[in-house]
MARLOFI-480849 format. One record per residue (C-alpha): residue in one letter; x, y, z. Coordinates in Angstrom, 1 decimal. Each point is the difference from the previous one (the first is absolute). Layout:
A:X:Y:Z
...
This chain:
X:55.7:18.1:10.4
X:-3.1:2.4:0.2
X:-3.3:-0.4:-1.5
X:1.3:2.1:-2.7
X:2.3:-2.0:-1.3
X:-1.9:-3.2:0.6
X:-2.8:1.1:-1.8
X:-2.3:1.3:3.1
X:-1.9:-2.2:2.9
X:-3.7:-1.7:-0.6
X:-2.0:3.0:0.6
X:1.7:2.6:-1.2
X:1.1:1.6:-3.7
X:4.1:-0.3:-0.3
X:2.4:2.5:-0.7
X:0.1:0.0:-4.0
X:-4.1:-0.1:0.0
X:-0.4:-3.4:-1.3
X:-2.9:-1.4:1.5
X:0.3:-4.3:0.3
X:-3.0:-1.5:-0.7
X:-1.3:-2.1:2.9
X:3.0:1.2:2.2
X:-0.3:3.7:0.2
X:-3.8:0.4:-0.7
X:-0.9:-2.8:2.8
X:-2.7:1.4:2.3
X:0.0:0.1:3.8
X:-1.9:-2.9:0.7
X:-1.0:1.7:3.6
X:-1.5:2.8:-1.5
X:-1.2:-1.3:-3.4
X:-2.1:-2.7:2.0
X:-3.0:0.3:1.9
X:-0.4:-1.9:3.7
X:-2.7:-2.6:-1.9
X:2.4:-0.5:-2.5
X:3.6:-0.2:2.5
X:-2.6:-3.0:2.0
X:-0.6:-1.6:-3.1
X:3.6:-0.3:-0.9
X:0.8:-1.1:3.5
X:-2.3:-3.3:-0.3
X:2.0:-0.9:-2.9
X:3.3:-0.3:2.2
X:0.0:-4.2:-0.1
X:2.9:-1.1:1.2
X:1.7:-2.5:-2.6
X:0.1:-3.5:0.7
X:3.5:-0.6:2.3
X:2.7:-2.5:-1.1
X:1.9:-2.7:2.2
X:3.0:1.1:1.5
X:3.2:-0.9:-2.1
X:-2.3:-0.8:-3.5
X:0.7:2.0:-3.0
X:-3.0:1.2:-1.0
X:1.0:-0.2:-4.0
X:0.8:-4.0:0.4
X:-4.0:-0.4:0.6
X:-2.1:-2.1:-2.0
X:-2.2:3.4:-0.6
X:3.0:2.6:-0.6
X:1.2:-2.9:-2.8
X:-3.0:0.0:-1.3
X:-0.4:4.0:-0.6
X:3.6:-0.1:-1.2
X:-1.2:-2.5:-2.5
X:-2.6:2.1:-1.2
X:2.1:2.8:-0.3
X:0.2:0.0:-3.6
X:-3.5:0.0:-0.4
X:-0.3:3.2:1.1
X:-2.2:0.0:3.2
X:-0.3:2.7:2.5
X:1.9:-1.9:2.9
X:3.2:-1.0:-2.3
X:1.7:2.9:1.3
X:-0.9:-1.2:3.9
X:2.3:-3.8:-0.8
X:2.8:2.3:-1.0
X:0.8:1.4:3.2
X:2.1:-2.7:1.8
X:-2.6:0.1:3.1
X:-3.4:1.2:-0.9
X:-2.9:-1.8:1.2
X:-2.5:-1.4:-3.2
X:-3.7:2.7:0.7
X:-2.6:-1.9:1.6
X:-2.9:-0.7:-2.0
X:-2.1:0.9:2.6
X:1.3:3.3:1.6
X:-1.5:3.0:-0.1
X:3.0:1.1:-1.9
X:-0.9:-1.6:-3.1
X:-4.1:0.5:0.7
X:1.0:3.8:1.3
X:-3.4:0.5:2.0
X:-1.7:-1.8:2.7
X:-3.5:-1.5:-1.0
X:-1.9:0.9:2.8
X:0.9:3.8:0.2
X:-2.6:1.7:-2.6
X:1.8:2.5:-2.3
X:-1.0:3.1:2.3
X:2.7:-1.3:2.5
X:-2.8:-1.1:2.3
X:-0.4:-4.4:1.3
X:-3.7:-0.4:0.7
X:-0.6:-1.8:2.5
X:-2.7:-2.7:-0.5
X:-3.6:1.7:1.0
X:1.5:2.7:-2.5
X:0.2:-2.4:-2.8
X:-3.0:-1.6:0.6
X:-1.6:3.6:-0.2
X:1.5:1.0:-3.3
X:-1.2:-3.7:-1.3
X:-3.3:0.9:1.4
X:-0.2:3.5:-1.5
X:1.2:-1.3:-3.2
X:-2.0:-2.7:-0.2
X:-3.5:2.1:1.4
X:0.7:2.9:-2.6
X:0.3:-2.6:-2.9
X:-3.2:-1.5:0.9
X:-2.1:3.2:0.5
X:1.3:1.8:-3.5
X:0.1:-2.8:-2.4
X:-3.9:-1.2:0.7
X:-1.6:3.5:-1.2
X:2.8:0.6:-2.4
X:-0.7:-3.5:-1.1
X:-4.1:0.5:0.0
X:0.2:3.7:-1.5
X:2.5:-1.1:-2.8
X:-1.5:-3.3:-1.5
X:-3.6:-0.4:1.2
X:-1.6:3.6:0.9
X:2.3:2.1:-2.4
X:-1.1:-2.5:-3.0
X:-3.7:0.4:0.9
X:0.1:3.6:0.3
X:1.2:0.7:-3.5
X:-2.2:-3.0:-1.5
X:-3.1:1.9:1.1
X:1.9:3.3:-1.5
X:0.4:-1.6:-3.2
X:-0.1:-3.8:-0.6
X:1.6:0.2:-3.8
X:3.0:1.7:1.6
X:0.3:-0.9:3.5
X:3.5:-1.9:-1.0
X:1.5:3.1:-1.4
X:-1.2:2.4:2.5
X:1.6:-2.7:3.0
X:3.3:-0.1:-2.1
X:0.0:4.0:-0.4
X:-0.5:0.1:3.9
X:2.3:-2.4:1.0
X:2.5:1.2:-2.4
X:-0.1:3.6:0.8
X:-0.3:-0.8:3.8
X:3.1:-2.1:-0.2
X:1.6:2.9:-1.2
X:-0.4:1.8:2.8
X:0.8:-2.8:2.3
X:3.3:-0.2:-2.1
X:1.1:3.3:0.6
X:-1.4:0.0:3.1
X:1.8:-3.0:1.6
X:3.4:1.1:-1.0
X:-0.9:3.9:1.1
X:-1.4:-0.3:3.5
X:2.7:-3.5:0.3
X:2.9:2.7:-0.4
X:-1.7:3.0:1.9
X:-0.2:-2.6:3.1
X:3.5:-0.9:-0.5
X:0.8:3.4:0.8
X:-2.8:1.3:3.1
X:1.2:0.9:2.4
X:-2.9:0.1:3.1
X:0.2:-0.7:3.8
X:-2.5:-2.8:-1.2
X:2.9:-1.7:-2.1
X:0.0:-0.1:-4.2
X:-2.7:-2.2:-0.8
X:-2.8:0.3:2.9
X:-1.3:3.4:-1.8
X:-0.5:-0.9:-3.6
X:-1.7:-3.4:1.3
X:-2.7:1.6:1.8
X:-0.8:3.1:-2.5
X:0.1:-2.4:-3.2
X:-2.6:-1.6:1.3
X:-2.2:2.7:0.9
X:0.6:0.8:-3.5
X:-1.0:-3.4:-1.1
X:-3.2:0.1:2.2
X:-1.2:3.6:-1.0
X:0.2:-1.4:-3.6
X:-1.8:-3.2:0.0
X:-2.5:1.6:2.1
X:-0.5:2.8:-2.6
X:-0.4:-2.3:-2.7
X:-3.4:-1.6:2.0
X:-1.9:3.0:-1.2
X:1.5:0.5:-3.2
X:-0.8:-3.8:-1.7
X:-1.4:1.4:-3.0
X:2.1:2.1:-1.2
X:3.5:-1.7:-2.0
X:2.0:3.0:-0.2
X:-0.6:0.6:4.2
X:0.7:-3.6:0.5
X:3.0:0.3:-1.9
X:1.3:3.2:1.8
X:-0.7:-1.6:3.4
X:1.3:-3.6:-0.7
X:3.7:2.0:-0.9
X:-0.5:2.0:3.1
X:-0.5:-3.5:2.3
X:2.8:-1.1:-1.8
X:1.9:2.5:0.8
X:-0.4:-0.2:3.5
X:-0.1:-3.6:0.2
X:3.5:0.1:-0.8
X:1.0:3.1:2.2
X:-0.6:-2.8:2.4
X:1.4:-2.5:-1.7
X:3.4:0.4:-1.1
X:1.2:1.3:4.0
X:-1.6:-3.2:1.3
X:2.0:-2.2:-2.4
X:2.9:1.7:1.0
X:-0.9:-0.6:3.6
X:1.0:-3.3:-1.0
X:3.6:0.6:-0.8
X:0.5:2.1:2.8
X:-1.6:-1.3:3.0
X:-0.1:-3.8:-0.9
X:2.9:-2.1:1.0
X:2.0:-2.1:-2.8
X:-0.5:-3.3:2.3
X:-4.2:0.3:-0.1
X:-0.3:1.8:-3.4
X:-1.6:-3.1:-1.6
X:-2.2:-1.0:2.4
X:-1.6:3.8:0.6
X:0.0:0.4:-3.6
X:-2.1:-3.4:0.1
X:-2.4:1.2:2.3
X:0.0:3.2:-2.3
X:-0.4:-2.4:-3.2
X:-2.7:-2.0:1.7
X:-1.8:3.3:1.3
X:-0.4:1.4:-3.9
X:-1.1:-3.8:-0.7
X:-2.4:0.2:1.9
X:-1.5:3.4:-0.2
X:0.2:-0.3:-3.5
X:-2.0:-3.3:-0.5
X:-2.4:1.3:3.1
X:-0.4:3.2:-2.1
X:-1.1:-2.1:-3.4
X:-2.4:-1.4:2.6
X:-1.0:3.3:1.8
X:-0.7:1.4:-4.0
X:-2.4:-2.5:-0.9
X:-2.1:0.0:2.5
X:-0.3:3.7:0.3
X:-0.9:0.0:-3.2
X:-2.7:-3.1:0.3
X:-1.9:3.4:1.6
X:-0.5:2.0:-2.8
X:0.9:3.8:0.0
X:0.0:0.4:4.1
X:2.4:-3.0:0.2
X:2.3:1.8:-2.3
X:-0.4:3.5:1.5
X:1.3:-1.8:3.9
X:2.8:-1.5:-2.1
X:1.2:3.8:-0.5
X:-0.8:0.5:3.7
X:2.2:-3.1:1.2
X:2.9:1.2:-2.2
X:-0.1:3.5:1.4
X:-0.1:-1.1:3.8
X:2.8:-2.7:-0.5
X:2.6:2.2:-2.0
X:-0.8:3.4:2.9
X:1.0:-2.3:2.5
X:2.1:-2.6:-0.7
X:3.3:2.1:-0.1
X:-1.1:1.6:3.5
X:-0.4:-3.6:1.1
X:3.3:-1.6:-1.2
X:2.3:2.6:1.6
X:-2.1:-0.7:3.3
X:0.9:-3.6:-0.7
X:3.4:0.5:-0.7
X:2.5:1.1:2.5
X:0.6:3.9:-0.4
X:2.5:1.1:-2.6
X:2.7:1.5:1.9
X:0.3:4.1:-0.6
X:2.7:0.5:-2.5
X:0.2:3.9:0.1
X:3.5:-0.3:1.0
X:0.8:-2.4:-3.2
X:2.2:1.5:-2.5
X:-0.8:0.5:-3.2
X:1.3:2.1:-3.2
X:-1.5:3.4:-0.5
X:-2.5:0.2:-1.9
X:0.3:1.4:-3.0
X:-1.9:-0.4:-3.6
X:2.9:-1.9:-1.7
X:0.4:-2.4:3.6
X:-3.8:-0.6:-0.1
X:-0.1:-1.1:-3.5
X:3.5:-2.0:0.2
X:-2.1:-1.6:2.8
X:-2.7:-1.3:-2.3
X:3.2:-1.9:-2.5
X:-0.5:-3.9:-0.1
X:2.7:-1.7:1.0
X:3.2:-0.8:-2.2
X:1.8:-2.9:-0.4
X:-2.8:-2.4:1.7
X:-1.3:-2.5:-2.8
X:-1.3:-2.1:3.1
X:-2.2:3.1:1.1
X:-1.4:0.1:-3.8
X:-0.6:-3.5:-0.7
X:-2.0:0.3:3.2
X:-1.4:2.4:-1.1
X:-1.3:-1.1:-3.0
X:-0.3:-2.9:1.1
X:-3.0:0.6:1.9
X:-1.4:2.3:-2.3
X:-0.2:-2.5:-2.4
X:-1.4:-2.2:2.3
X:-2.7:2.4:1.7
X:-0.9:1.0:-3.8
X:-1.1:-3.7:-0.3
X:-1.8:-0.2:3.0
X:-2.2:3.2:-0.3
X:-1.0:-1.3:-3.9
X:-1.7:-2.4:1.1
X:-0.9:1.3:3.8
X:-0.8:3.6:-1.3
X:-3.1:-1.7:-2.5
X:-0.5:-2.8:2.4
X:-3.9:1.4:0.3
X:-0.1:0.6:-3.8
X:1.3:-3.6:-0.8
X:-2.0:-1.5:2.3
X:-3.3:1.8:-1.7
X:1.5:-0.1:-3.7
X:2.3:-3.2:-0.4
X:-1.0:-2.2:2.8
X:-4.3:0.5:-0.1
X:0.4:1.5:-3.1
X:-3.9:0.1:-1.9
X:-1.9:-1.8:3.1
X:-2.4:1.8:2.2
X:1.0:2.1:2.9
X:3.5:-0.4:-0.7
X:0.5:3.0:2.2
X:-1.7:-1.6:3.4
X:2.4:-3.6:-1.3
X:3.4:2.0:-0.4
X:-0.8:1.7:3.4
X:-0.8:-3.2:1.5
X:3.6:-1.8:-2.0
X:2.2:3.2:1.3
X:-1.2:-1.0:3.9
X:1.0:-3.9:-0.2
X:3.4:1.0:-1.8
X:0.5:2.3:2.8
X:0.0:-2.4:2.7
X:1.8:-2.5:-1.8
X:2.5:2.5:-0.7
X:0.0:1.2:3.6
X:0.7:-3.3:1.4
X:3.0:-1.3:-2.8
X:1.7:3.8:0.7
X:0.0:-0.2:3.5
X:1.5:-2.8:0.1
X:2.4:0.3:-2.5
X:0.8:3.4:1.5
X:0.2:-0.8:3.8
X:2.4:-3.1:-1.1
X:2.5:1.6:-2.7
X:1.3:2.6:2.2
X:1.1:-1.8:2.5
X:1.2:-2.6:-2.0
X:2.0:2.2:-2.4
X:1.7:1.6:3.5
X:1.4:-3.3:0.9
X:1.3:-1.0:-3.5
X:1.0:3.6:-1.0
X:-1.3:-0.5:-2.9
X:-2.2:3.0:-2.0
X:0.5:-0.1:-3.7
X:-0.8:-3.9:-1.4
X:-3.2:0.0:2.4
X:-1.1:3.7:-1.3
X:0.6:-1.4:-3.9
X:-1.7:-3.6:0.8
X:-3.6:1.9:1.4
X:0.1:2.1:-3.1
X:0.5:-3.1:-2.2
X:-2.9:-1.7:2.4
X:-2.4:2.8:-0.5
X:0.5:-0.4:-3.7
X:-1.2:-2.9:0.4
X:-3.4:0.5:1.3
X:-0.6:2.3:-2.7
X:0.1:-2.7:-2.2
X:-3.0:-1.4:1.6
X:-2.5:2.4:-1.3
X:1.3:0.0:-3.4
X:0.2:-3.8:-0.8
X:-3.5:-0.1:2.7
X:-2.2:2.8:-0.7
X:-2.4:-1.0:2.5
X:-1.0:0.7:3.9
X:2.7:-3.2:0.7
X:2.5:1.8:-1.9
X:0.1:3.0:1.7
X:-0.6:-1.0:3.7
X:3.4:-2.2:-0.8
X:1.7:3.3:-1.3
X:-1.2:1.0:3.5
X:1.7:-2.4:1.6
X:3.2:-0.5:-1.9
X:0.5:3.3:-0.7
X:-1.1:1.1:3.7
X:2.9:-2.4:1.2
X:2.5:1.6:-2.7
X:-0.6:3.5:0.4
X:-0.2:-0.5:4.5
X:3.7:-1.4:-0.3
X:1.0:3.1:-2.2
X:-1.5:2.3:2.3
X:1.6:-1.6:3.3
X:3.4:0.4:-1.5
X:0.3:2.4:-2.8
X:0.0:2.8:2.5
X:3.0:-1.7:1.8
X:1.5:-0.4:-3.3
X:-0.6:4.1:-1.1
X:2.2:0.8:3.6
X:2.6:-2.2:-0.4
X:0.7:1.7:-3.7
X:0.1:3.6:1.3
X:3.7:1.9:-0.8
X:-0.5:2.1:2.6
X:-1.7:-0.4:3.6
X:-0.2:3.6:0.0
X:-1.7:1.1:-2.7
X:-2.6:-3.0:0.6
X:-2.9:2.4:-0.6
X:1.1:0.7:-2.8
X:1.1:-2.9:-1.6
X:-3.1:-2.0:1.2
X:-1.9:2.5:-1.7
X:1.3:-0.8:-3.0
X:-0.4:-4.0:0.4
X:-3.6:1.2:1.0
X:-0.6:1.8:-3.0
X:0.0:-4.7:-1.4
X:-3.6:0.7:1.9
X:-1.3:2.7:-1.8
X:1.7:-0.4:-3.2
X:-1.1:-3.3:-0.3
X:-4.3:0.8:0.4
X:1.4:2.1:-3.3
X:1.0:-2.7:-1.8
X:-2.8:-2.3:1.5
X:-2.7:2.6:-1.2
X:1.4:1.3:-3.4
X:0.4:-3.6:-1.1
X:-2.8:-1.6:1.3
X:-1.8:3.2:-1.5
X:1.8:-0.1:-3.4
X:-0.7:-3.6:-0.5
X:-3.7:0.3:0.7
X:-0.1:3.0:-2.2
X:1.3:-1.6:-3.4
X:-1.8:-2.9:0.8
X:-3.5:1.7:0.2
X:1.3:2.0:-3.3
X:0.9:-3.3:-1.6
X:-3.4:-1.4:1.1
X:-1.8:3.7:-1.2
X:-1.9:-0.6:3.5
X:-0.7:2.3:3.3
X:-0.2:-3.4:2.0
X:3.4:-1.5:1.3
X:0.3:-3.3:-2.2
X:1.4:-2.9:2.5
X:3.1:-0.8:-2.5
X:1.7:3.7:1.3
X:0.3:-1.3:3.2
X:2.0:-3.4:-1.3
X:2.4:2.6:-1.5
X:0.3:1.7:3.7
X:0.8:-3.1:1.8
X:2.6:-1.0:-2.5
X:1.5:3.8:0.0
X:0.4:-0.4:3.7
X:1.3:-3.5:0.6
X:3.0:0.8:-2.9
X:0.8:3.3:2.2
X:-0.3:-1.6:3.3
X:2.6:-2.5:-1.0
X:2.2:2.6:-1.6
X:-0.1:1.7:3.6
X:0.9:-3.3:1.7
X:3.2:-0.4:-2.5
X:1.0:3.7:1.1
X:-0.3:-0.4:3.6
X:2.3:-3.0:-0.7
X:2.7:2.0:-1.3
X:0.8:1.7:2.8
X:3.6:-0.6:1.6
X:0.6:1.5:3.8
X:-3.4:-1.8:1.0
X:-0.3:-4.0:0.7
């Protein structure tokens, strides 16, 4: 017979036109694979367990029990009904389909390399998060309250609000554009280092500008905007360069770096601002010189980004750049994640955003130089929340890597940092919120040491990482959105209800309430997600 009559051979159309779906329209693997990809499909060849000589394979205890669950409809029922096929092996690479200690780029780091892409994760987390930390809840505040002390809550909502904008549409943007460079300095190294010149030329702007709201504005959205430049390609770094089998405990270090810097950075802020107008003009300064060259640093830190001018990619057209910038479908994991944490992170900046303001106006509220005591407060609950998130960061990693386990400890710290905000509300006193400090601090350092870990392992699509980690990204900006607007909104009907210009301590009750019922809604979220243990 000829491939006419027989309806044509794999490959090629047959004689009446008819083209067989998944017969004739079959690519040629050779050519429709590239060399990374042909080596990644050889390491999947496992050999299958053999069996004894002379034994039937389907009179085994494990081929019965498959046949027996034939009717329940799983995936290896079909396997029992050939007479001698072997029951898949839990553990091959068949079933797990990559090998955990080849990154997704195709590359196995060997173990300095790790170390140094632990090391630049972890240095770059530090050196960002304590002046974006200091600027955004210490200096920031103090800046507008000598603006305009009746409105400084509205003006720090309008700029966080607006500013998280940016850093919305700049996450995603900049996330996909890095997806598709193409540079003999690899896809991510570029945007890093120019997003944070960005970032650097901003803050250092707004130095010289600190009297001015609608200046500050412009140039908070502009540091923003480059802040994230940087940001979304050095998440992504994460899911391309970072080996399944030491994801968690990197993305510990990672957590336990943004621990750190953060609480060092509530730290840093106050005692800048103990020094008047000079301590808060060297804030500005600090900012400037960390963001200009910490991206420079990292990729020194990092092993070099192999060139990838030779990668393919489509062409680039308008509609293939903005089919680039669609969310995924079909990935309720990736959205409960998603909102998950931006449900979560909306808590957290509520009460973390104001923490100067509630220290001043709930905490000392009416007693003298309640300024010089909420400075003083911010600095105690910064070491305490140094030490519980460093510990809790540099332990949950690790830990979660050798139960492979992400979800129930991601959904228990939200549930724990819930908790501490209880303390201020049933203890408005100093007590109350140095143990906020610490049970929260322990709460939110688990979340950070594993979240991260947690954000990879719900991705759709290794290769549009940038991308899609841009929009999981967009939890952090989103969420100083919600923070500010309702922290903002709440303080606002309160002083209307109240017909006062001062902040009345009750409007912060409402706040912590507010964000311990949304924090535990985001716990319950990141529960409901299925392909993730």
């Amino acid at each position: 017979m000829t491939d006419n009559e027989t309806g044509g051979a794999a490959g090629k159309k047959p004689g009446n036109g008819y083209v067989r779906p998944g017969i004739d329209d079959r690519p040629d693997l050779d050519k429709a694979l590239t060399p990374e990809q042909k080596i990644a499909v050889s390491r999947l060849a496992v050999p299958l367990p053999t069996q004894p000589k002379g034994e039937d394979s389907a009179a085994s205890v494990g081929v019965q029990e498959t046949r027996m669950g034939a009717e329940s409809g799983t995936p290896v029922a079909a396997m029992a009904n050939s007479v001698d096929a072997a029951v898949l092996d839990p553990s091959s690479a068949f079933n797990d389909m990559r090998d955990p200690m080849v990154s997704a780029d195709g590359h196995r780091p060997s173990k300095s390399e790790i170390v140094r892409l632990g090391v630049g994760f972890t240095l770059s987390a530090v050196v960002c998060a304590i002046p974006w930390v200091a600027l955004s809840t210490v200096i920031l505040p103090q800046v507008l309250q000598n603006i305009n002390p009746a409105t400084k809550e509205s003006m720090l909502g309008t700029i966080n609000a607006v500013g998280s904008i940016v850093a919305l549409l700049a996450n995603v943007i900049f996330g996909t554009l890095s997806d598709m460079t193409r540079s003999r300095f690899g896809k991510r190294t570029p945007w890093i280092v120019v997003g944070g010149l960005i970032a650097g030329l901003s803050v250092g702007l707004i130095a010289i500008s600190q009297h001015s709201f609608p200046t500050i504005l412009v140039l908070w959205c502009m540091a923003q905007l480059g802040y994230n430049v940087m940001l979304a390609p050095f998440v992504a770094t994460m899911s391309d360069r970072v080996p399944d089998k030491v994801r968690g405990t990197i993305s510990g270090f990672y957590g336990a770096g943004i621990a750190t810097g953060q609480t060092l950075g509530n730290v840093v802020g106050a005692r800048l601002n103990d020094h008047g107008a000079s301590g808060v003009t060297l804030g500005w300064l600090i900012g400037a010189a960390a963001f200009a060259l910490i991206g420079i640093i990292t990729v020194i830190v990092w092993p070099r980004e192999k060139p990838n001018v030779n990668e393919k990619r489509e062409n680039i057209t308008v509609k293939s750049v903005l089919m680039n910038f669609r969310p995924p479908r079909h990935a309720p994991d990736f959205y409960f994640a998603l909102v998950g944490r931006t449900l979560m992170m909306g808590g957290y900046w509520m009460i973390n955003g104001y923490l100067f303001y509630i220290s001043q106006d709930y905490i000392f509220a009416g007693q003298p130089k309640a300024k010089d005591s909420a400075n003083a407060l911010i600095a105690v609950m910064g070491v305490i929340t140094l030490v519980v998130s460093l510990i809790a960061a540099l332990t949950a990693g690790p830990i979660t890597d050798k139960i492979g386990r992400r979800k129930l400890p991601v959904a228990l710290a939200s549930c724990l940092f819930a908790v501490g905000i209880v303390m201020p509300l049933a203890m408005p006193s100093r007590v109350g919120m140095l143990l906020f400090a610490a049970i929260a601090g322990l709460g939110y350092g688990v979340y950070n040491a594993i979240d991260q870990a947690l954000n990879v392992s719900v991705l759709p699509n290794p290769d549009e990482a940038g991308k899609d980690l841009g929009i999981l990204n967009l939890a952090n900006t989103l969420s100083t959105v919600i923070g500010s607007v309702l922290t903002s909104t709440i303080i606002s009907i309160s002083k209307g209800m109240h017909h006062v210009t001062a902040t009345p301590p009750s409007a912060y009750r409402v706040v912590f309430i507010v964000a311990i019922v949304i924090v535990l809604v985001a716990a319950y979220l990141i529960m409901r997600i299925k392909k993730v243990k």
